[in-house]
Structure formats: C-alpha cells, structure tokens
C-alpha positions as CSV (number, residue, x, y, z in Angstrom):
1,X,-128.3,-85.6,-44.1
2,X,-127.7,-88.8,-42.2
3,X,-128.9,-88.4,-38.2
4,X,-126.3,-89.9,-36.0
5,X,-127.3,-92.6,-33.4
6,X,-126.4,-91.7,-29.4
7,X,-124.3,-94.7,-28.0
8,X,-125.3,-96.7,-26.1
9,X,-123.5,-96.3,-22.9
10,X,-124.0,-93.1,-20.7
11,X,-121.9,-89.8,-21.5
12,X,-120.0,-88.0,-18.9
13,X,-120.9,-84.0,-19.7
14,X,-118.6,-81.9,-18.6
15,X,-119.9,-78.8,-16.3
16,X,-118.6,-75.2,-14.9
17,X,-116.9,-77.3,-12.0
18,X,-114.4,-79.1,-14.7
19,X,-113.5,-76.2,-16.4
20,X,-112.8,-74.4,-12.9
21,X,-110.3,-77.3,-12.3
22,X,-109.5,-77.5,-15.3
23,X,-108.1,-73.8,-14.9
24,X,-104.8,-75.0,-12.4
25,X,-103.9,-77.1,-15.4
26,X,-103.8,-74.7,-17.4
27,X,-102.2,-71.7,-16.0
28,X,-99.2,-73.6,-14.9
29,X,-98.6,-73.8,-18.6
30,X,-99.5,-70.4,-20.0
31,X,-100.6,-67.4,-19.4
32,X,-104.2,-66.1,-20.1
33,X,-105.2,-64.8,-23.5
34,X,-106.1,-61.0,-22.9
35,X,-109.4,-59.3,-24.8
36,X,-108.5,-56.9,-26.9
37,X,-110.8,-53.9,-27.1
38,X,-111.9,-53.2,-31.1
39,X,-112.5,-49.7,-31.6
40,X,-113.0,-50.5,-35.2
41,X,-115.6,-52.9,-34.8
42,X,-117.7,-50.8,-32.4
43,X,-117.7,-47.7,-35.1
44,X,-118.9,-50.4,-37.8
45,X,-121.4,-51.7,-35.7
46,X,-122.7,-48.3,-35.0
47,X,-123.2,-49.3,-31.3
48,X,-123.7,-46.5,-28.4
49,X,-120.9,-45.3,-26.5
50,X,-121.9,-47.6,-23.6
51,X,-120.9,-50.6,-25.5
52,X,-117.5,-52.5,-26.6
53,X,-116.6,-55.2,-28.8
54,X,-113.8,-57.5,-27.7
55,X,-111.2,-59.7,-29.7
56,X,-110.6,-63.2,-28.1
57,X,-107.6,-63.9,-29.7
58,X,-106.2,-67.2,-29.7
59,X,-103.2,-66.8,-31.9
60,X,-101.5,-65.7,-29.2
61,X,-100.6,-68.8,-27.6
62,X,-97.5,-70.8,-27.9
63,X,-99.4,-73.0,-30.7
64,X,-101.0,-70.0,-32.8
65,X,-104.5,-71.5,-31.4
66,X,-106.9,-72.5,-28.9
67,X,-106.3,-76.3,-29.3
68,X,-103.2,-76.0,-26.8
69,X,-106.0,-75.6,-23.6
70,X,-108.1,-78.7,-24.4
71,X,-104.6,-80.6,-25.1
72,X,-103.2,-79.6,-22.0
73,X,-106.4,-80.3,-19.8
74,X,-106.4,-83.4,-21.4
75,X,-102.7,-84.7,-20.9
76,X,-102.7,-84.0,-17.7
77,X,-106.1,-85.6,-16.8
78,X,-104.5,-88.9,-18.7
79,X,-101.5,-89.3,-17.5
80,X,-101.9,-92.4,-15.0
81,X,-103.8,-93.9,-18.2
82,X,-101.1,-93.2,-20.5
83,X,-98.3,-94.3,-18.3
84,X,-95.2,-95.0,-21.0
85,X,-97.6,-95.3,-24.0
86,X,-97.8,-92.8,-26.9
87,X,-100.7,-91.0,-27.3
88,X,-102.1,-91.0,-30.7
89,X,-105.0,-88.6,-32.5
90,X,-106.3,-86.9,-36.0
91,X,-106.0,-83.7,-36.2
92,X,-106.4,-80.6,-39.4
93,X,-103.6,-79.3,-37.6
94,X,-104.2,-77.7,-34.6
95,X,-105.1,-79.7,-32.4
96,X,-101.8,-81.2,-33.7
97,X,-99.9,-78.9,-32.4
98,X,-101.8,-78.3,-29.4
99,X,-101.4,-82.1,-28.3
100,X,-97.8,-81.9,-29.1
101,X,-96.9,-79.0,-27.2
102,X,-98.6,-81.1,-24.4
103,X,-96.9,-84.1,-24.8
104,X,-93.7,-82.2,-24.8
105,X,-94.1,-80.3,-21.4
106,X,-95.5,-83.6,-20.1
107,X,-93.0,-85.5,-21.5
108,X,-95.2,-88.1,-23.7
109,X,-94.9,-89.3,-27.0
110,X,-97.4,-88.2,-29.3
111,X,-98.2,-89.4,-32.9
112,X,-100.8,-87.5,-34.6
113,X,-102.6,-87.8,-38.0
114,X,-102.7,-84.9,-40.3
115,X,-104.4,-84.0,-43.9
116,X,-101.1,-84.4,-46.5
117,X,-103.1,-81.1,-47.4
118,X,-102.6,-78.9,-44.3
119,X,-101.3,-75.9,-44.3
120,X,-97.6,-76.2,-44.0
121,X,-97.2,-73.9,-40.7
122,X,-98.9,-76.6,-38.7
123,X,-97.1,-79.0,-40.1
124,X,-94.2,-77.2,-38.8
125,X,-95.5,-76.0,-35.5
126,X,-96.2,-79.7,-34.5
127,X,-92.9,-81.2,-35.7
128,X,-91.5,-78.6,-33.3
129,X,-92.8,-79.8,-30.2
130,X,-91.9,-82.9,-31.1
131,X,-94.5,-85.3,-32.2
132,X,-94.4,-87.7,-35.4
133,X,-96.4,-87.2,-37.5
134,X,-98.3,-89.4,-40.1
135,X,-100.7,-87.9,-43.5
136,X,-104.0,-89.3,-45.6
137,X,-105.7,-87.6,-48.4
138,X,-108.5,-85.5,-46.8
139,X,-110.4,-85.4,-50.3
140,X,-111.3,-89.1,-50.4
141,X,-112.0,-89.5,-46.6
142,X,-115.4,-89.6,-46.8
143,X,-115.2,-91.8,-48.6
144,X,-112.8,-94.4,-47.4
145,X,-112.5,-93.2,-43.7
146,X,-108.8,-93.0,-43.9
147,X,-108.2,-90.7,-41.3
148,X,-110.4,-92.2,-38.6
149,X,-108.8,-96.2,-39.6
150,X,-105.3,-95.0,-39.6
151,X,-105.9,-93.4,-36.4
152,X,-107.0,-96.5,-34.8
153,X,-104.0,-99.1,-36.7
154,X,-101.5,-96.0,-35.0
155,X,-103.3,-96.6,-31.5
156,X,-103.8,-100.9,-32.2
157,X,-99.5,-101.0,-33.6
158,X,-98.2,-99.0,-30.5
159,X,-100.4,-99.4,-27.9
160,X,-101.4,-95.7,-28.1
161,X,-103.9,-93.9,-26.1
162,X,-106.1,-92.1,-28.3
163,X,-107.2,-88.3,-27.2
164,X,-110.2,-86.9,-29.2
165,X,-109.2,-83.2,-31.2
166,X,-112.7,-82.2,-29.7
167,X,-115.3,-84.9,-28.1
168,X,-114.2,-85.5,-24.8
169,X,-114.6,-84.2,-21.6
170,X,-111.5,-83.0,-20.8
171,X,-110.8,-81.5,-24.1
172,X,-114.2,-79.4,-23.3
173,X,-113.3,-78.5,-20.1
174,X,-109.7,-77.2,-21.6
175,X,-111.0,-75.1,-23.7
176,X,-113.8,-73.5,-21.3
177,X,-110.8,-72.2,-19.3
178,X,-110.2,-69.7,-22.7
179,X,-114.2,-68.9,-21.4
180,X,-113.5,-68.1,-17.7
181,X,-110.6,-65.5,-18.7
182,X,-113.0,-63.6,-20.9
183,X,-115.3,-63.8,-17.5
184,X,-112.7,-62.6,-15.3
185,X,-111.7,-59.3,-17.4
186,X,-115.1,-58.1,-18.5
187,X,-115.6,-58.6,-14.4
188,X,-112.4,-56.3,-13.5
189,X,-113.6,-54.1,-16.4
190,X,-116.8,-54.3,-15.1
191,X,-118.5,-55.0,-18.1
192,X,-121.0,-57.3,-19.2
193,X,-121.9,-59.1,-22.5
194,X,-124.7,-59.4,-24.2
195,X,-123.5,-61.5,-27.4
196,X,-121.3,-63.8,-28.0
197,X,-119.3,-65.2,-31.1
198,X,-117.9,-68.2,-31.5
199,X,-116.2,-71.0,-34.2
200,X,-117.9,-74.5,-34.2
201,X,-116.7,-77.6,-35.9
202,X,-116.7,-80.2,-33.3
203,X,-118.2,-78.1,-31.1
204,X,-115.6,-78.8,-28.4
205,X,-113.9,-74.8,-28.4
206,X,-117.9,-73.8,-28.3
207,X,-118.8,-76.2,-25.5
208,X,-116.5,-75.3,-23.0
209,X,-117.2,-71.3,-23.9
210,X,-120.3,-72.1,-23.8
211,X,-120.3,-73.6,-20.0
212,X,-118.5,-70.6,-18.7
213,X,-120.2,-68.0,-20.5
214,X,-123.8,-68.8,-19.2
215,X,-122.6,-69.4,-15.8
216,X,-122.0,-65.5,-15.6
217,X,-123.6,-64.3,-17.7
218,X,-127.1,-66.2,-18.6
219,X,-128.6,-63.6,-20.3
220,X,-126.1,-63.3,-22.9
221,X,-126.7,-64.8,-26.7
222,X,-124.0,-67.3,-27.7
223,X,-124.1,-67.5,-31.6
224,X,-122.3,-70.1,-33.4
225,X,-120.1,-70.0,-36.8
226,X,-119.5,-72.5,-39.2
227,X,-118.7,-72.6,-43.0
228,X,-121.7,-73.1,-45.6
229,X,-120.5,-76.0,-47.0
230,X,-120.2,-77.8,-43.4
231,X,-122.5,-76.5,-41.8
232,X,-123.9,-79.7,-39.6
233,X,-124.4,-77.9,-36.5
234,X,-127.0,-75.5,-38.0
235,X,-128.8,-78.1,-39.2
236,X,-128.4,-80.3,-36.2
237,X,-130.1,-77.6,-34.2
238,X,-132.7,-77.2,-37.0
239,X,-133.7,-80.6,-36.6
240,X,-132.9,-81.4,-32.9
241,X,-130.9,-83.4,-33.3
242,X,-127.1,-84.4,-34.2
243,X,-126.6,-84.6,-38.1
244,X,-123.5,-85.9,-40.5
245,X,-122.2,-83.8,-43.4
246,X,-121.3,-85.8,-46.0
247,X,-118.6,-84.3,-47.5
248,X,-117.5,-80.4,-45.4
249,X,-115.9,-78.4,-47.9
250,X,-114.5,-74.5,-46.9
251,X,-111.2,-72.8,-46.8
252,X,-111.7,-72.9,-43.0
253,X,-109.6,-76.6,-42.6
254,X,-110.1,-76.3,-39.1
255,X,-113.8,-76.3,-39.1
256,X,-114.5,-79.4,-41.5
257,X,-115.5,-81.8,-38.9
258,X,-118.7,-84.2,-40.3
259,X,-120.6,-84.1,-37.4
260,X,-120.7,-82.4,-33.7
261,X,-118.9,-84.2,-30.6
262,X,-121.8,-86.4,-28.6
263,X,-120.1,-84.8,-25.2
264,X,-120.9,-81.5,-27.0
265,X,-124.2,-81.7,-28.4
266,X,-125.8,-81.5,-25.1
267,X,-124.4,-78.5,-23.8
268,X,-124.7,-76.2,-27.1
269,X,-128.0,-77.9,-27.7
270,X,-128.8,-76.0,-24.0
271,X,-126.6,-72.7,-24.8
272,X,-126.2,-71.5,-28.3
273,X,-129.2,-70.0,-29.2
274,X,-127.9,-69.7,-33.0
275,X,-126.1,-71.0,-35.8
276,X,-124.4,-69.0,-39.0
277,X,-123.1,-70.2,-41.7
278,X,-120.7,-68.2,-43.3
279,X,-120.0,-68.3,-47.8
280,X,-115.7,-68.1,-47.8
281,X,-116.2,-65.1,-49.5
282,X,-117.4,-63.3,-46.6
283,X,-114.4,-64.9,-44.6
284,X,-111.8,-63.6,-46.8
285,X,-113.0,-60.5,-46.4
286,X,-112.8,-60.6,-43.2
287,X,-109.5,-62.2,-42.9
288,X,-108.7,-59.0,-45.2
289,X,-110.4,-56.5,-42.8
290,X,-108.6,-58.1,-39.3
291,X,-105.7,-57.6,-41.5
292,X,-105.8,-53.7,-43.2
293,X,-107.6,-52.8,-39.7
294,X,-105.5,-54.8,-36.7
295,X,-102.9,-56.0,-38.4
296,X,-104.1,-59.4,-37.4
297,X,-103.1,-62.3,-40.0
298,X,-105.5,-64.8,-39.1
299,X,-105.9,-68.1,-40.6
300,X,-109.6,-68.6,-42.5
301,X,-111.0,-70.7,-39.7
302,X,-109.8,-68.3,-36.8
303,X,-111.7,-65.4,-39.3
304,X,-115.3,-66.9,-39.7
305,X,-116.5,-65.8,-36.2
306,X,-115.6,-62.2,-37.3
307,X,-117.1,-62.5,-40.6
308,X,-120.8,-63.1,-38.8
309,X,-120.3,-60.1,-36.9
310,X,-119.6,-58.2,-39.6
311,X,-122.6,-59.8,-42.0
312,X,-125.6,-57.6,-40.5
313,X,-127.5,-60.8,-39.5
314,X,-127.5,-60.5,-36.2
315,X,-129.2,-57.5,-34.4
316,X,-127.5,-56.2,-31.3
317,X,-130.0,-54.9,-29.2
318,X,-130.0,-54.6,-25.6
319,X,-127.4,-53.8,-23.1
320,X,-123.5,-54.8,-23.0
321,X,-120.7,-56.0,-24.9
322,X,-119.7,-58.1,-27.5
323,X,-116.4,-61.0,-27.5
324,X,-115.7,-62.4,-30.7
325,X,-113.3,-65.7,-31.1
326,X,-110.5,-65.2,-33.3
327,X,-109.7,-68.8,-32.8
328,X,-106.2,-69.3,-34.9
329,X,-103.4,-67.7,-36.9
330,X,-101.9,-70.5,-38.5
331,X,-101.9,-69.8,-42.3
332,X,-99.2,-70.0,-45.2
333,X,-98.3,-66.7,-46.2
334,X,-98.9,-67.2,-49.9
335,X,-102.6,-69.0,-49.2
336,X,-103.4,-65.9,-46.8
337,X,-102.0,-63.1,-49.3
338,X,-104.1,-64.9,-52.3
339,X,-107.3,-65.0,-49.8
340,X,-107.3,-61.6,-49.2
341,X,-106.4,-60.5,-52.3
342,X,-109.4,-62.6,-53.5
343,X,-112.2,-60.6,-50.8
C-alpha cells in the first residue's frame, strides 16, 4: 500500500470548541437525531441488566444520512467565500445530497459529481434539493482519476468553490454535532458509554464523533468500521501512518474512499483505539437483521457499524453502554431486497 505524504503547509484540526459552534448552525436547520434504545441488541449481546445498546440513526434526517451536518456546518462557515459562486464537490451520493440540501436552505448553487453507478435514490434525493448534477465511471477511477479531475474542470469552468465530502474542518466539526446529541441524552438518561461504534471512510463522520465523544466520556472505546476490501484506515493505524487503497471495492458505496482525510488522521489517530473490517457478507446480514428485527431498511454502508457489533470481536467488558452508528438509509429497494435475501 502506497503511504501518503503530509502537505506541506500547516493543517487547521478541528477541536470540541468547533463542533460546539458548530452546533447553532446546525439546529437552526434540523432537529437532533434521537438514540434509540435496542432491546434486541442487548439480549444478543448477553449484557447485564445495567447496560443498554443505543441506535444512532442517521436516516432520519431530511437527506436519509449524516452528510446533511458536515454540509450545513460547512455552507454556512463559506458563505462570505462563496459569495455568488457555485459550490462544486464529489460525492458517492450522500454527501450529495447533504451539500444540496445546504445550498438550497442557503440559497447557493451547487454542482456535485456523482458515480453514474450510485444508487438511484441519491440520485434522486439530490436532484430534489436542487443541485446539478454531473457522473464518471467509478470502476476505472483509480485508474484515470476521473472523479477528482472533473471535479476540479467543474470548479476551474465556473468559478466554483470546492467543499470536501469529508477532509475539512468544517465538515468535521458538522458532523461532531451528531456526537454531542448522543452526549446530551445519555447525560439526561444518565448513562454513560463504554463503547462506541462507528463508520469510517474518510474519516470525517468518525472525526467529529470522535472529538465529542472523548470530551465526555474519555474512558469510552471508539471502534471504527470499514469494509474488507477498503480497509485503509486499519492499516493506516497498523502502520502509523496514512495509507492509499488502491482500488476500495464493497457493497458499502459510501465507504470507498482511497485514503483517510489529512484533517482527520490526527484526531482518530489520538481516539479510535480500533479498526474492523467487515466481509459484505456479514453486512448483509446485518442489513437483514436491522430489517426482520427494527424494521430499519438501511443502506449497506449505514449497516457495517452494526455488523461489528454483532461479529463477537469485540469484548464488552466493563461498565456502561453501547451507541452504534447506523449512518444512512439510502438504498434501491430491489439492491436492498436482493442483499438481504443473499445474508
């Protein structure tokens, strides 16, 4: 696996403090995702009466993901910069809609690029809020950099800002608010955590979790999930350092980033004290069991997190509770009926 070179100029991390400001952005947009309590995954996890698993689930938003909090944060921390520009950015799909919805309540153009491949309910979701909307063939990219190149001719042909799906500041500090809300209930519940699970690609959803998470509750082990087949940030903490997949392959489109964000590799370098890599198999069944057990249609990527929890590899000793990211719902019926039917 290639290492990837630090640039040269200084990176602004984000910390707790931006994702506490971050937070006004955000809520006067949408509301906070609640936890829901899973019943079902305590009795399969055998743990004591004492103890609760939580679902994080960010279907629920207006975009079917968590993307909408990094886009937000980041619209509204742009907006001076952006002026009457467009905004332009790659996305699987997500953060596709996420920026979209943003530059509709902000009232900015956005162009994004998307894999011809992606599942046709983002493709939708993101045509609805308005943004245009321009395709490459995902299977040759790494290969020809299409996505990254036609990204930049969108931003060098309009004059478009470009905003990052994942390795930027802002986008971090977004997504952490989704951290402090899972903070704030265990708090009212009185609870406290002593593992938590979460998707990693980019390692921007991670990231901002991540910040939040060990602000309150230090003690607590943050494990990260990624697919086998592009599983870069495993090895990347393997090896210390940041590392390029070649070629990510996985039914989880939203997780098939090549590498980790440089603004995030510091911060789950310092907080996630694992990495698993899940086989799809395991996340179809789990798609499958979120399904027959919560009624939950969940897209694969959204799944993963789940998937670990259910896998035995992690041991849950010690004291209090257990959140779990269910980090997307977008999925074609007919791709998510032949997943499960496939576990």
């Amino acid at each position: 696996m290639p290492y990837l070179e630090p640039q040269s100029m200084p990176l602004t991390i984000p910390t707790i403090d931006d994702v506490r400001r971050a937070e006004g952005v955000i809520r006067s947009h949408v509301s906070p995702v609640p936890l829901i309590r899973s019943y079902s995954l305590e009795k399969e996890l055998r743990l004591p009466a004492s103890r609760r698993v939580w679902l994080k689930d960010y279907g629920w938003t207006p975009v079917g993901s968590f993307k909408l909090l990094g886009a937000l944060n980041w619209m509204a921390s742009n907006l001076a910069r952006i002026g009457d520009r467009p905004v332009a950015a790659h996305s699987s799909g997500n953060f596709a809609s996420g920026i979209s919805y943003a530059g509709m309540r902000f009232e900015r153009r956005v162009i994004v690029v998307m894999p011809e491949s992606a599942p046709r309910v983002k493709f939708n979701l993101t045509q609805s809020f308005g943004a245009e909307i321009r395709t490459y063939n995902i299977t040759r990219d790494h290969e020809t950099g299409e996505r990254d190149s036609l990204t930049k001719e969108i931003a060098t042909q309009k004059r478009a800002i470009q905003a990052s799906p994942y390795d930027d500041p802002h986008v971090i500090a977004g997504n952490g608010v989704g951290g402090l809300e899972i903070v704030s209930q265990l708090h009212q519940e009185n609870r406290g955590l002593s593992h938590f699970f979460c998707q990693v690609s980019g390692g921007g959803l991670m990231a901002g979790h991540a910040l939040a998470i060990a602000d309150a509750f230090p003690r607590a082990r943050q494990i990260g999930v990624e697919p086998e087949g592009a599983a870069d940030f495993r090895q990347s903490l393997a090896e210390g350092s940041r590392v390029r997949w070649p070629q990510p392959k996985s039914i989880c489109d939203g997780l098939l980033s090549y590498d980790v964000g440089e603004h995030n590799w510091p911060i789950l370098r310092q907080y996630v004290q694992q990495s698993i890599a899940m086989p799809d198999i395991s996340t179809q069944q789990a798609m499958k069991w979120l399904y027959e057990t919560h009624g939950l249609r969940t897209e694969p990527s959204g799944a993963i997190a789940t998937a670990a929890l259910l896998s035995g590899l992690v041991q849950f000793d010690g004291e209090g509770d257990v959140v779990v990211v269910i980090s997307g719902r977008n999925v074609d019926d007919e791709a998510f009926r032949n997943w499960i039917a496939g576990a």
